[in-house]
C-alpha positions as CSV (number, residue, x, y, z in Angstrom):
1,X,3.5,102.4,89.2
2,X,5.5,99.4,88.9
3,X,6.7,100.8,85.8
4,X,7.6,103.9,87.4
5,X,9.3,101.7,90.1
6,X,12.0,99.8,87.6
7,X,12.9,102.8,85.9
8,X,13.7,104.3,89.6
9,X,15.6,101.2,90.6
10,X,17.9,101.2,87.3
11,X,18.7,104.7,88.2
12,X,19.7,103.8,91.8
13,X,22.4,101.1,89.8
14,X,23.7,102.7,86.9
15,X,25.9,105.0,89.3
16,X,26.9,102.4,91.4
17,X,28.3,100.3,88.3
18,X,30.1,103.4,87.5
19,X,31.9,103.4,90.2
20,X,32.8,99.4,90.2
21,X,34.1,100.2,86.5
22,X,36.3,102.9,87.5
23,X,37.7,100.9,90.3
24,X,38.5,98.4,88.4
25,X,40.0,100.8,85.8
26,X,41.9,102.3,88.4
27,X,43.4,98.9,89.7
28,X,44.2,98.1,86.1
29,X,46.4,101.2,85.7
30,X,48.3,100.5,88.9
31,X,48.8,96.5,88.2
32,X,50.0,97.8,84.8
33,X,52.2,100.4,86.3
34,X,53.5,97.9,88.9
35,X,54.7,95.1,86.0
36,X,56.2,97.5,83.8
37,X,58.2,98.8,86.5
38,X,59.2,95.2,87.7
39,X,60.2,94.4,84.0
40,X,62.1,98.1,83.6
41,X,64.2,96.6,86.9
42,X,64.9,93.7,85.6
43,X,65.9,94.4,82.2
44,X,68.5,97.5,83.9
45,X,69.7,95.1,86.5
46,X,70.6,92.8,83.6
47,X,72.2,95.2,81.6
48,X,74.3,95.9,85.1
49,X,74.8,92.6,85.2
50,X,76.2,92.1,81.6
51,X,78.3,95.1,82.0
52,X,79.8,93.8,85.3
53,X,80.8,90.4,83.4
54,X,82.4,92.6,80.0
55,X,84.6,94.0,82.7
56,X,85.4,90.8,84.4
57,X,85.9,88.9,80.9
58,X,88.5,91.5,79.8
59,X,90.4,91.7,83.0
60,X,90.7,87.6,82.4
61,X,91.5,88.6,78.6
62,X,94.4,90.6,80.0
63,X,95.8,88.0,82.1
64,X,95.6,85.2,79.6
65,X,97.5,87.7,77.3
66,X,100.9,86.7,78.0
67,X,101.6,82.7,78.6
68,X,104.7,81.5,80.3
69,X,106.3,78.8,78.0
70,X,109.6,78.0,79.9
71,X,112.4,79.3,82.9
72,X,115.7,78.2,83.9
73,X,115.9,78.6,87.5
74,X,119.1,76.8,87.8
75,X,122.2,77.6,90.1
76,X,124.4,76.1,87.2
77,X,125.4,76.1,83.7
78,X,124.3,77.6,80.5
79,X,120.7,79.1,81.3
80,X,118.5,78.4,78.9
81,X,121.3,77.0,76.5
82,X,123.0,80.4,76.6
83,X,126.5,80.3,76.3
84,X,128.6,81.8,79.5
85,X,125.1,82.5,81.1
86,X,126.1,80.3,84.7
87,X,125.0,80.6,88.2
88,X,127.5,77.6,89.3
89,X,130.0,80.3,91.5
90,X,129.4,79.8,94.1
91,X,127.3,76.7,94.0
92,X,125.1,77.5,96.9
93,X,122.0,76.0,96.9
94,X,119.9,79.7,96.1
95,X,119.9,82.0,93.6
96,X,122.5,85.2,95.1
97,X,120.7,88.8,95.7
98,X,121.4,90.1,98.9
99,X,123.4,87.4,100.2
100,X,126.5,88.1,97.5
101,X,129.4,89.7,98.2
102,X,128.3,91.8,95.4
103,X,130.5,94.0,93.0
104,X,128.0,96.3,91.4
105,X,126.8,94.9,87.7
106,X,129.6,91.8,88.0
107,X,128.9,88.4,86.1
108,X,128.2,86.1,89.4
109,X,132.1,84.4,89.1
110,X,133.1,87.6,90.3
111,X,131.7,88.4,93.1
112,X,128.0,89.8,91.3
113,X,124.4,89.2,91.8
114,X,123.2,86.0,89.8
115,X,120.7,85.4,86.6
116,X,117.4,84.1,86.0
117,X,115.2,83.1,82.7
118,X,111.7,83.2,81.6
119,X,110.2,82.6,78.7
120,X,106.9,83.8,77.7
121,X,104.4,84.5,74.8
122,X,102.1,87.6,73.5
123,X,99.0,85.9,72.4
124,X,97.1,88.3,72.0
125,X,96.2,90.5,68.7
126,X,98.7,93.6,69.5
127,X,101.4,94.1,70.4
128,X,102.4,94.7,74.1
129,X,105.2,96.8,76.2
130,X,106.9,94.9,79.1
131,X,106.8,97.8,81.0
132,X,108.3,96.2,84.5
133,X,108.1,92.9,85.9
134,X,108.1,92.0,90.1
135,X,110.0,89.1,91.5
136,X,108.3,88.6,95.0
137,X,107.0,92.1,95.1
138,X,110.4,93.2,93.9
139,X,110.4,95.5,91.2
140,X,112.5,95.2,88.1
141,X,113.2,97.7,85.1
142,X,114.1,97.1,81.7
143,X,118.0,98.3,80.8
144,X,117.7,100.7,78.3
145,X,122.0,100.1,77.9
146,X,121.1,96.9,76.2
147,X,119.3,97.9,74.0
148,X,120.4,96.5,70.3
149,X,123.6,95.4,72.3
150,X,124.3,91.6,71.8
151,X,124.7,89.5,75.0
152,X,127.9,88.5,76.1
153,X,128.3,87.3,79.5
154,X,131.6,86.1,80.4
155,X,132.9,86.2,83.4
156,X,134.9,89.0,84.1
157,X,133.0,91.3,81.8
158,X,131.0,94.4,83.7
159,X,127.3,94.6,82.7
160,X,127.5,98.0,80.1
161,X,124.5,96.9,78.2
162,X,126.1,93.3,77.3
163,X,123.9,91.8,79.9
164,X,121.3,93.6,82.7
165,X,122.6,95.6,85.1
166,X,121.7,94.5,88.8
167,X,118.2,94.7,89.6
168,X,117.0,95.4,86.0
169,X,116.0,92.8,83.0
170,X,116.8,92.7,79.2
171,X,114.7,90.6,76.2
172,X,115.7,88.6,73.9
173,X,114.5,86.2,71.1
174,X,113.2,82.5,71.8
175,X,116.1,81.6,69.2
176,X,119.6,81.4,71.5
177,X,121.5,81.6,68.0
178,X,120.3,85.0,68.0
179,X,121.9,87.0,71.0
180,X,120.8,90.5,69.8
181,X,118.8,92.5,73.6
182,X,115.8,93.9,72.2
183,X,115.6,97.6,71.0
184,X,112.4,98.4,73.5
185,X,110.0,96.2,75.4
186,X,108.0,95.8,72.9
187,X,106.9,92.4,72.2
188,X,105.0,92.1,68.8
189,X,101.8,89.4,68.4
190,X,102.8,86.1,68.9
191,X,105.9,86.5,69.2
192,X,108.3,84.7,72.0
193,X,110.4,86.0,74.1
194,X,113.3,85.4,76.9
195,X,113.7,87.6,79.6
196,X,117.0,87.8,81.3
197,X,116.7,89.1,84.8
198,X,119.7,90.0,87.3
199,X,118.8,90.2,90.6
200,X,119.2,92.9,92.4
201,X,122.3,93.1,95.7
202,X,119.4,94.2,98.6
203,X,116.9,91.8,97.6
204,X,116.8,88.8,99.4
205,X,118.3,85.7,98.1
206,X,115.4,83.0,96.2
207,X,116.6,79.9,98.3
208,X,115.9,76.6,95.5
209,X,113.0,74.1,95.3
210,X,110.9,77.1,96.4
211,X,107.6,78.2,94.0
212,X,108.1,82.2,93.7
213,X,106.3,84.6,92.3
214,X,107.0,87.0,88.9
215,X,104.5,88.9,87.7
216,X,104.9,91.0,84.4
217,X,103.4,95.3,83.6
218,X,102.2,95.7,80.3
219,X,100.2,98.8,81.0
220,X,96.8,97.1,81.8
221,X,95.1,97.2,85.3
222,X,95.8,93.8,85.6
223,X,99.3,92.2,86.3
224,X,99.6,88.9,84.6
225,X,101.1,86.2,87.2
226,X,103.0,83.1,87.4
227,X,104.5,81.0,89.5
228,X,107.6,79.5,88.7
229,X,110.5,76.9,90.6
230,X,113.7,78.0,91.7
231,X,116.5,75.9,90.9
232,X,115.1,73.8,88.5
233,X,114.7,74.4,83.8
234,X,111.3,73.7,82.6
């Protein structure tokens, strides 16, 4: 009988076991489920993450792209060392836009809009295309007139591709011996440049010893920025 009895009592367990086991199985699947899922999140939101900062790091790229080496800001003589390049007529304490009793495309002696200089660098691998630059939200075109025209700004002598036409820019080389405008806006690797920009009769005059704005298009999503003085050469 008591024989009879142990064999009856093991059969009353074994099921009961059973079903501990395949609770316990059951909890493992979900625990496993549950941690691979946490690690699939992570391991995506880091890839989203990684992909957010590969966007950010070559907007920066862009902007560090070009570097601003110089200006000439000056309401005087010789910009930049060029010869016959002068804001000193009238000598009135801002650079003349709006405020000038402007003859269309006229050296500043004569009644035209006046000059400013920057001088920047392509540091990056490629070559890039100024494609417009903004003076305090102003926009300003290249002048396809001087194009391969060399610069000669006397006074008295119209702007027909010897210097900008109002409201527009031309480029040069860094070397003022060399007075040749550039044949495009292309500026090749490493290479420096001047721009020479004329502003234009309805934008407002840049009064001196204020910090303005210029940023430069080269085609990227990004506009690269600078601030720069009026009235002063650095």
């Amino acid at each position: 009988m008591k024989q009879n009895n142990l064999k009856s009592n093991i059969q009353r367990h074994v099921p009961k076991r059973r079903a501990v086991a395949e609770v316990i199985s059951s909890l493992l699947l979900v625990v496993i489920t549950v941690v691979g899922a946490v690690l699939l999140t992570g391991f995506m939101d880091e890839s989203m993450v990684e992909g957010s900062l590969a966007v950010s790091s070559s907007a920066d790229s862009t902007i560090k792209t070009i570097k601003l080496k110089s200006f000439d800001t000056r309401d005087g003589l010789k910009l930049m060392g060029y010869d016959d390049l002068d804001n000193d007529t009238p000598t009135d304490l801002k650079l003349c836009g709006v405020g000038c009793n402007s003859t269309s495309n006229q050296h500043p002696r004569i009644g035209g809009t006046e000059f400013l200089v920057i001088q920047i660098e392509n540091r990056s691998l490629n070559p890039i295309y100024l494609e417009s630059l903004y003076l305090e939200n102003n926009l300003y075109l290249w002048d396809v007139n001087t194009s391969g025209v060399v610069l000669n700004a006397i006074p008295g002598t119209s702007a027909g591709g010897v210097y900008p036409r109002d409201g527009m820019f031309s480029i040069l080389s860094d070397d003022i011996s060399d007075k040749t405008q550039n044949t495009n806006t292309q500026i090749q690797n490493g290479r420096i440049v001047n721009i020479l920009i004329k502003l234009a009769p309805d934008h407002p005059d840049i009064e001196l010893s204020k910090t303005n704005r210029v940023q430069l298009n080269i085609g990227a999503n990004t506009l690269s920025e600078f601030l720069i003085e009026t009235g002063g050469a650095q």
